[in-house]
PABA-794144 format. One record per atom (N, C-alpha, C): residue number from 1; atom name; x, y, z; residue in three letters. Coordinates in pm, whole numbers. Each point is the difference from the previous one (the first is absolute). Layout:
// PABA-794144
R num atome      x      y      z residu
R NUM    CA      X      Y      Z    Ala
...
END
This chain:
// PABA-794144
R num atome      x      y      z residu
R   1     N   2960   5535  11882    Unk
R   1    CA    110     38     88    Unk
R   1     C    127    -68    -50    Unk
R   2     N     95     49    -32    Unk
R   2    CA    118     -5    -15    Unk
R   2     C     83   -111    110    Unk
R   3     N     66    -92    -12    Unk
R   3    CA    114    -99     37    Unk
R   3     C    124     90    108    Unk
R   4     N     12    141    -36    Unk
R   4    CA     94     67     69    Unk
R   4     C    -46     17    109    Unk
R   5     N     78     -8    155    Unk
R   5    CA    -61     84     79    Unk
R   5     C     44    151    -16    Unk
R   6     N    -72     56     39    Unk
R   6    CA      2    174     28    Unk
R   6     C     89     63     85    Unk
R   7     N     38    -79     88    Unk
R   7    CA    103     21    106    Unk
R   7     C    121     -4    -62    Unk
R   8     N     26    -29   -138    Unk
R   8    CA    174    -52    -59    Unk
R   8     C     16    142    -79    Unk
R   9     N     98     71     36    Unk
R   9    CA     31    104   -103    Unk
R   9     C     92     14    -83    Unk
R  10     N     31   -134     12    Unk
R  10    CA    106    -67   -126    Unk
R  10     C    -42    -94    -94    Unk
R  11     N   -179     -3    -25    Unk
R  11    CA    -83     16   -120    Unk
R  11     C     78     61   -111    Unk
R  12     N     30    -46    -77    Unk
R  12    CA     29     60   -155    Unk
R  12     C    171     72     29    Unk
R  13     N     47    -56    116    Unk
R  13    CA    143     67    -44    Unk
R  13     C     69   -102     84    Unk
R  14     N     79    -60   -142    Unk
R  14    CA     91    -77     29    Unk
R  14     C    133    -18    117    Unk
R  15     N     58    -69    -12    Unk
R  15    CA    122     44    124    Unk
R  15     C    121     97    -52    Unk
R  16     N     -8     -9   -141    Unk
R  16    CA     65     57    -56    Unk
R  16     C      5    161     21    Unk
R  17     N   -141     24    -26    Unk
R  17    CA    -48    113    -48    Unk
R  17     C     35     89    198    Unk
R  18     N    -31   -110    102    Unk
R  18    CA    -25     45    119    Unk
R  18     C    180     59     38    Unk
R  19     N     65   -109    -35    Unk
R  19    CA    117     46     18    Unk
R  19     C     53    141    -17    Unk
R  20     N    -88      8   -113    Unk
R  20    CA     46    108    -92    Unk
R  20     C    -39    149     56    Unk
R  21     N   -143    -15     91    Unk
R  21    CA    -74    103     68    Unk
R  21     C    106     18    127    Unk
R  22     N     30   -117     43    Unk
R  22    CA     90     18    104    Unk
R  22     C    136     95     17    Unk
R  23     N     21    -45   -159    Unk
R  23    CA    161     77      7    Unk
R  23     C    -66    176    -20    Unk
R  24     N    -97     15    -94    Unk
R  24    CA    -41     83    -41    Unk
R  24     C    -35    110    160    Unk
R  25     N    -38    -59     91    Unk
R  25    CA     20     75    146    Unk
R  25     C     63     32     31    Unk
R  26     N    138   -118     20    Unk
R  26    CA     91     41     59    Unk
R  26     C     86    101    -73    Unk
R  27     N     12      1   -124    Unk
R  27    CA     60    117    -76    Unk
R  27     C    -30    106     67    Unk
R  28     N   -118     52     -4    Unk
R  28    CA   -106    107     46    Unk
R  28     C     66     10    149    Unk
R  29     N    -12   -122     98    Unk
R  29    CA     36     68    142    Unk
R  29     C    148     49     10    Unk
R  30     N    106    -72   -111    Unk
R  30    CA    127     27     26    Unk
R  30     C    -16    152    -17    Unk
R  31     N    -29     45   -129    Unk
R  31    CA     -8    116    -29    Unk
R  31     C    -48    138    144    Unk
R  32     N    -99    -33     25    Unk
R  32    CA    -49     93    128    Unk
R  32     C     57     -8     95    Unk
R  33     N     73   -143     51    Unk
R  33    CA     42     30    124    Unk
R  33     C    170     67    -57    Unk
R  34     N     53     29    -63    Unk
R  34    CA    112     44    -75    Unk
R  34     C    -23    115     -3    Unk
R  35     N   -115     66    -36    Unk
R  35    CA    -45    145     -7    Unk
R  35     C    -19     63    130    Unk
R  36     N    -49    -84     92    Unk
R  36    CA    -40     37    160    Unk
R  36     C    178    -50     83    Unk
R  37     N     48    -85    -65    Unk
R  37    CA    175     22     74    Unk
R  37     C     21    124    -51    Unk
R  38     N     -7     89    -59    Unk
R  38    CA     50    126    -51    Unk
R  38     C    -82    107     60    Unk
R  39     N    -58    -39     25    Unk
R  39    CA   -133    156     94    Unk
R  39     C    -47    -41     68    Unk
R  40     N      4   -113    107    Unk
R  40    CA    -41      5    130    Unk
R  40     C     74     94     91    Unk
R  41     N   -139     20     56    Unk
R  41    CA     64    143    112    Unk
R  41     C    135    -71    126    Unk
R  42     N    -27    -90     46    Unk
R  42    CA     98    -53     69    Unk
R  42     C    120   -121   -100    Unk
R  43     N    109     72     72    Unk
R  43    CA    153    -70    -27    Unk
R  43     C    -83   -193    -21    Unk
R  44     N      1      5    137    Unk
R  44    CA      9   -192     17    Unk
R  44     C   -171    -39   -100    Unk
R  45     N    -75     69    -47    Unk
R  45    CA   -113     -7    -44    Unk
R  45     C     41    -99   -142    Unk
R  46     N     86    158    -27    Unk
R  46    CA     69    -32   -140    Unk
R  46     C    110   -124    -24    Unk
R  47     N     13      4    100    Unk
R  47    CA    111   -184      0    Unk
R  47     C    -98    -81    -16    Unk
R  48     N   -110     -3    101    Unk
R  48    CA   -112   -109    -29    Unk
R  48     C    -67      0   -124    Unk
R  49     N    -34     94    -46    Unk
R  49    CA    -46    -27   -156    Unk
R  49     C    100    -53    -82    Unk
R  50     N    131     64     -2    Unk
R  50    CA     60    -67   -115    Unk
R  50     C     46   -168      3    Unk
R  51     N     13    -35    145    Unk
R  51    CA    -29   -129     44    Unk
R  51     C    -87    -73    -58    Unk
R  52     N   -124     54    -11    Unk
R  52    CA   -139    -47    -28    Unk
R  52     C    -15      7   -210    Unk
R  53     N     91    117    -59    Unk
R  53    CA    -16    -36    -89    Unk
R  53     C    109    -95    -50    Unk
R  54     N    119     28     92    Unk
R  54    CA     74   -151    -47    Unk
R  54     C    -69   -148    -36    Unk
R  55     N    -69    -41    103    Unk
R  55    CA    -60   -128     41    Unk
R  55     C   -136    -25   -124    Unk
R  56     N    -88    158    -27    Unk
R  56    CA    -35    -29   -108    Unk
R  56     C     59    -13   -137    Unk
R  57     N    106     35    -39    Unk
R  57    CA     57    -19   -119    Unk
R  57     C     23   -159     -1    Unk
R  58     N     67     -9    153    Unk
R  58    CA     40   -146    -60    Unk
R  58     C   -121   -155    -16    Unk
R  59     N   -138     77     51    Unk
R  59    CA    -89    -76    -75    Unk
R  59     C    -69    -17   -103    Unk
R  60     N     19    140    -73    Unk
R  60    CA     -7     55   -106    Unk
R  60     C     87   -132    -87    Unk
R  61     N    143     27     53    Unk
R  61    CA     63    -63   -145    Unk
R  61     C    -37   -194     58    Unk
R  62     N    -28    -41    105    Unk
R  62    CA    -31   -147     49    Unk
R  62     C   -146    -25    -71    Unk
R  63     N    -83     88    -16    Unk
R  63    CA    -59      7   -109    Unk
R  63     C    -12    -32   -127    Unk
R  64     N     40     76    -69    Unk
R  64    CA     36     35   -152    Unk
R  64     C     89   -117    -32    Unk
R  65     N    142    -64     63    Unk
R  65    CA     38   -105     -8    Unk
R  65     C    -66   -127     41    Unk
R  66     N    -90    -38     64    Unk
R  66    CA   -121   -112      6    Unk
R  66     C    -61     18   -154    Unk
R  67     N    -89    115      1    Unk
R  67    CA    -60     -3   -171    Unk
R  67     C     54    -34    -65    Unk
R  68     N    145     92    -28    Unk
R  68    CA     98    -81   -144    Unk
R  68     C     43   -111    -11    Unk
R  69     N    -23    -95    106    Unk
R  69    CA     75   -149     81    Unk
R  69     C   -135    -72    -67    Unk
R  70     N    -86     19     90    Unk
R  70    CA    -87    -75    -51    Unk
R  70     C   -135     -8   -135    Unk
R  71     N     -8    148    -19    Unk
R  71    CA   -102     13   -119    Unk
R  71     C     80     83    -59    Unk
R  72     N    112    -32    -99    Unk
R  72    CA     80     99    -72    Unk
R  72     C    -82      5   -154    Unk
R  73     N   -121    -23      7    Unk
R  73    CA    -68     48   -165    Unk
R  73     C   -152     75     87    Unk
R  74     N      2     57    112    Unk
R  74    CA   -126     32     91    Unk
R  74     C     -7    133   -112    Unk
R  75     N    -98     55    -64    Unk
R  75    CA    -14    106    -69    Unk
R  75     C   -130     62      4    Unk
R  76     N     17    141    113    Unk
R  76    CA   -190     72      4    Unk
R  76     C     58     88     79    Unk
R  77     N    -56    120    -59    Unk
R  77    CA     -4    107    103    Unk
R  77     C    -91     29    126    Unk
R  78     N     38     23    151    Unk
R  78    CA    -40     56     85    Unk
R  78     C   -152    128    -35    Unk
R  79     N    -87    -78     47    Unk
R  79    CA   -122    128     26    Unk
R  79     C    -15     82     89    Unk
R  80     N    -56    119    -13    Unk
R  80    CA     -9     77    109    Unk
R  80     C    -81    -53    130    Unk
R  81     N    -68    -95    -55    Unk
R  81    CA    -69   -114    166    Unk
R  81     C    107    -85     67    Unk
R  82     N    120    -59    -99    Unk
R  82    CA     82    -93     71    Unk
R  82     C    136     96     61    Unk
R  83     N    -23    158    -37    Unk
R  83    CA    116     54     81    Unk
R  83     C    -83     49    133    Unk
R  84     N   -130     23      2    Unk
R  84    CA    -82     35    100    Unk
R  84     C     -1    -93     87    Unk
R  85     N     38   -158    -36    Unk
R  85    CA     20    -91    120    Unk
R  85     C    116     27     89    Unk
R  86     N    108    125    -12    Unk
R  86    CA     94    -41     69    Unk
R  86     C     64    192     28    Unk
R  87     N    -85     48    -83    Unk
R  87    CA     30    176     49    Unk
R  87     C   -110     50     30    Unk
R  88     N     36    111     45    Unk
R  88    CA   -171     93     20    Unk
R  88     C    102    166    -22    Unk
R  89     N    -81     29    -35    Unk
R  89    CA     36    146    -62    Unk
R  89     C     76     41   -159    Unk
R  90     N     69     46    -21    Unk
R  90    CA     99     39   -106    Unk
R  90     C    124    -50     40    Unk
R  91     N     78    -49   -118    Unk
R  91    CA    164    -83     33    Unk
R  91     C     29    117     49    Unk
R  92     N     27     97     14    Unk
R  92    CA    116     97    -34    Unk
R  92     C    -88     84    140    Unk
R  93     N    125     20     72    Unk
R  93    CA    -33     89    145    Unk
R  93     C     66    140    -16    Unk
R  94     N    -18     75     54    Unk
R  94    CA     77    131     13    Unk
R  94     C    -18     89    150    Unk
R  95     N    110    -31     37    Unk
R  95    CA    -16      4    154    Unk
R  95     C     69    132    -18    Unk
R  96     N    -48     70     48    Unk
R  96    CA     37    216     45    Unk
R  96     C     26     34    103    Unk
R  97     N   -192    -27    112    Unk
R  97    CA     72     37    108    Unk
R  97     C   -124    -95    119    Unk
R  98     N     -8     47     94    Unk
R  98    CA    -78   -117     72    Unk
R  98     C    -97    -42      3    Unk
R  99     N   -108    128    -83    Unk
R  99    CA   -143    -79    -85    Unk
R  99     C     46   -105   -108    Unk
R 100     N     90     35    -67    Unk
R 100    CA     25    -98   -135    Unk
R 100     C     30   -133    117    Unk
R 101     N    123     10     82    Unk
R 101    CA     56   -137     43    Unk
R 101     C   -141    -98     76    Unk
R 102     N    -91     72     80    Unk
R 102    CA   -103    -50     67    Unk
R 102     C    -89    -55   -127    Unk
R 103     N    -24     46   -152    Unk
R 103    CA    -65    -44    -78    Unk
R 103     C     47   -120    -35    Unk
R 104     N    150    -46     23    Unk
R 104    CA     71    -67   -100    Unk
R 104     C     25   -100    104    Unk
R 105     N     33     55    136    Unk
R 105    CA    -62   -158     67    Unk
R 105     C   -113    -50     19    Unk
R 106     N   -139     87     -3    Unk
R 106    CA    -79    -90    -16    Unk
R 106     C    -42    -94   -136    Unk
R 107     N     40     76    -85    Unk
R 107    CA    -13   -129   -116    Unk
R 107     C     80    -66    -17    Unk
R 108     N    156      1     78    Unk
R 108    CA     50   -113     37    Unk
R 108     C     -9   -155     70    Unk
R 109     N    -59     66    115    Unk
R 109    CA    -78    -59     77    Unk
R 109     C   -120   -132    -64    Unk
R 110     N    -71     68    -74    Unk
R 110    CA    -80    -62    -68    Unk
R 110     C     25    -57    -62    Unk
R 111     N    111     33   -140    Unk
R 111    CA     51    -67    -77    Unk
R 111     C     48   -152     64    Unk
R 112     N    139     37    169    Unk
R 112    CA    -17   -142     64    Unk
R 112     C    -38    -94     31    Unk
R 113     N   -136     81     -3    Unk
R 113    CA    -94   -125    101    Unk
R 113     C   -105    -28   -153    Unk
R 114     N     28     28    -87    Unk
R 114    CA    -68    -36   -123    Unk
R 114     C    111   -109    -83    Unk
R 115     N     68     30     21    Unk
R 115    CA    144    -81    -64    Unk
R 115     C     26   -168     33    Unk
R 116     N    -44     60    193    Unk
R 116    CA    -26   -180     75    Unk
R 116     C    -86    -25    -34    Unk
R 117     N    -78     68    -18    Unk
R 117    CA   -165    -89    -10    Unk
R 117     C     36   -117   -153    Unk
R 118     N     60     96    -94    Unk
R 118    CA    -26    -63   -129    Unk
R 118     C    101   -118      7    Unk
R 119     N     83     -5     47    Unk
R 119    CA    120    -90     68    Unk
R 119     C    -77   -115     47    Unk
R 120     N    -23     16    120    Unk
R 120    CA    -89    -56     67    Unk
R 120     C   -127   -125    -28    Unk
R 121     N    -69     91   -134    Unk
R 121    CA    -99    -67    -28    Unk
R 121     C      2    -99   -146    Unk
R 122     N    114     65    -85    Unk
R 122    CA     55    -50   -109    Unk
R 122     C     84   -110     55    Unk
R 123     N     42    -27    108    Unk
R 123    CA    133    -86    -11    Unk
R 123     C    -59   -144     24    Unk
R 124     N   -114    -22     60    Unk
R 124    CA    -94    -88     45    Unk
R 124     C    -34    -91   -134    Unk
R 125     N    -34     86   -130    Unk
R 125    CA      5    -64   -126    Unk
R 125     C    107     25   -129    Unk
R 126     N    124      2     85    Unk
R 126    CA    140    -22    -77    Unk
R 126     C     13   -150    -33    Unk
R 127     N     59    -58   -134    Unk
R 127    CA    -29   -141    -16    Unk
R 127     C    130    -57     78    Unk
R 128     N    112     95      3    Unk
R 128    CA    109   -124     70    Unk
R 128     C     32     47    130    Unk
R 129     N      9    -97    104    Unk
R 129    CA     61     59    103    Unk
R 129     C     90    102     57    Unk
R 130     N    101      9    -78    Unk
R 130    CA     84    119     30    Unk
R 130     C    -46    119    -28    Unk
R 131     N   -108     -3   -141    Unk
R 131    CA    -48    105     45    Unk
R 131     C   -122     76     90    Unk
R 132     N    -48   -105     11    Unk
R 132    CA    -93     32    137    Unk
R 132     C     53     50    123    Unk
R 133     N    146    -42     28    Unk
R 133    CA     84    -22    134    Unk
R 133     C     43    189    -28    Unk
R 134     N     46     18   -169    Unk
R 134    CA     63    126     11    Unk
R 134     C   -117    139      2    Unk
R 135     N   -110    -34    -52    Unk
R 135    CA   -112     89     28    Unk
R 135     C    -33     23    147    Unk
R 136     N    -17   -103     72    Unk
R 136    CA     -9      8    141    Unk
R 136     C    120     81     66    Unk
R 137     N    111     15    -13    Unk
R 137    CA    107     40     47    Unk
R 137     C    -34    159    -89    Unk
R 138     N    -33     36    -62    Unk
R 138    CA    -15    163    -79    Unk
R 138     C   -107     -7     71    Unk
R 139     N   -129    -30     42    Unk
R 139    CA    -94     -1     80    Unk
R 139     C     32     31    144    Unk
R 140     N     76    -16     64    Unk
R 140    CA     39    -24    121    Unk
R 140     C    116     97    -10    Unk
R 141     N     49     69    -52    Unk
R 141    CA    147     95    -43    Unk
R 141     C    -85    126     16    Unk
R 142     N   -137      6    -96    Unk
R 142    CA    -96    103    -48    Unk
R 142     C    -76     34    111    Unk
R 143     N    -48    -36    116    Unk
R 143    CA    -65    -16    130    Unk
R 143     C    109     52     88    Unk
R 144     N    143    -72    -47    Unk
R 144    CA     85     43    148    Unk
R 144     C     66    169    -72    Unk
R 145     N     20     54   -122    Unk
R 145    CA    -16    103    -52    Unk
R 145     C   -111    108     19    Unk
R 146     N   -136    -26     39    Unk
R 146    CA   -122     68     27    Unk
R 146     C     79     31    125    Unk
R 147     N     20    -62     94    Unk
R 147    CA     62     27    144    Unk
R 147     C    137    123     23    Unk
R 148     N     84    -73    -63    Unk
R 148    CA    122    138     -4    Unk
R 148     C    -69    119    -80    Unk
R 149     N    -63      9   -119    Unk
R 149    CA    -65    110    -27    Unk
R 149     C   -104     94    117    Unk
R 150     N   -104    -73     34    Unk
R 150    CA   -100     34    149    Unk
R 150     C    115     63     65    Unk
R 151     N     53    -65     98    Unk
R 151    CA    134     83     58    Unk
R 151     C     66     97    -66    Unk
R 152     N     58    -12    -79    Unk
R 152    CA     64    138    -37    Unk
R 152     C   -143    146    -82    Unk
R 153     N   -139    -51     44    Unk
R 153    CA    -67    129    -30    Unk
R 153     C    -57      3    113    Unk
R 154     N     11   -119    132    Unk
R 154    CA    -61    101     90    Unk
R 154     C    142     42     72    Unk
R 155     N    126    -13    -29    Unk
R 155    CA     87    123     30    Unk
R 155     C     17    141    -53    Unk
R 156     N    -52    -28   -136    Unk
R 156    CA    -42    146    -42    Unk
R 156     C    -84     43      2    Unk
R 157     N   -100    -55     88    Unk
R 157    CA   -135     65     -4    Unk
R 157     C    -36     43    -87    Unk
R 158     N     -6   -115   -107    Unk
R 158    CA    -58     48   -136    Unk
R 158     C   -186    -67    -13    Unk
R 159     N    -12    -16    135    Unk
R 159    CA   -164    -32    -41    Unk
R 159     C    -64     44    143    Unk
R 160     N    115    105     52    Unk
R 160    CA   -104    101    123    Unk
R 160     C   -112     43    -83    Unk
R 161     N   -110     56     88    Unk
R 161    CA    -94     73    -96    Unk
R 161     C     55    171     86    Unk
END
């Protein structure tokens, strides 16, 4: 038996590398909720998304500037398992009409509450404090995001049956 526990899913990926999954999300959520400010069926819907992809961009780049700050020689590409920690579905949405938008919040949805989790459970074995403090806070951003999303699909009754 192995020295690791099983419970750590920041086994074999550095803080570097985690950072890196992190921004690698938030890219991804800026993007969708940017696509859903442009084709949500409701006016104020569409304010709230682009709200929502504001707030992700700017962790996106609080991100990417931590990496270059602190591991500016960090060099490895992203696997399709370490983008699976923080999306679910395909980057790229294409919202039409209210089957597409109901598809695209629920793998939104998921993506959220997949996003805190990895937040959440990574930040616990971040080596310096601040960044433990700032994972917890994208953890807790990503949870209170699952919420304004929930709300704005059960106003569209995008998960009546």
């Amino acid at each position: 038996m192995s020295g690791n526990p099983p419970n750590n899913p920041s086994i074999g990926r550095g803080p570097d590398k985690l950072l890196a999954i992190g921004a690698y999300g938030e890219t991804v959520a800026a993007y969708r909720y940017l696509v859903l400010s442009e084709k949500a069926p409701e006016k104020s819907d569409r304010a709230e998304f682009a709200a929502m992809a504001d707030e992700e961009q700017g962790h996106k780049q609080r991100l990417q500037k931590l990496l270059a700050d602190l591991y500016p020689t960090a060099d490895f590409v992203l696997t399709s398992e370490d983008k699976e920690l923080v999306v679910t579905g395909p980057r790229l949405i294409d919202v039409r009409d209210s089957a597409s938008f109901t598809d695209a919040m629920r793998m939104i949805l998921e993506t959220e509450r997949k996003t805190a989790g990895f937040y959440s459970q990574n930040g616990r074995h971040m080596p310096q404090l601040a960044l433990q403090q700032l994972f917890h806070e994208l953890a807790e951003e990503g949870a209170e995001h699952y919420q304004r999303l929930k709300a704005i699909a059960d106003r569209a009754g995008a998960f009546a049956e």
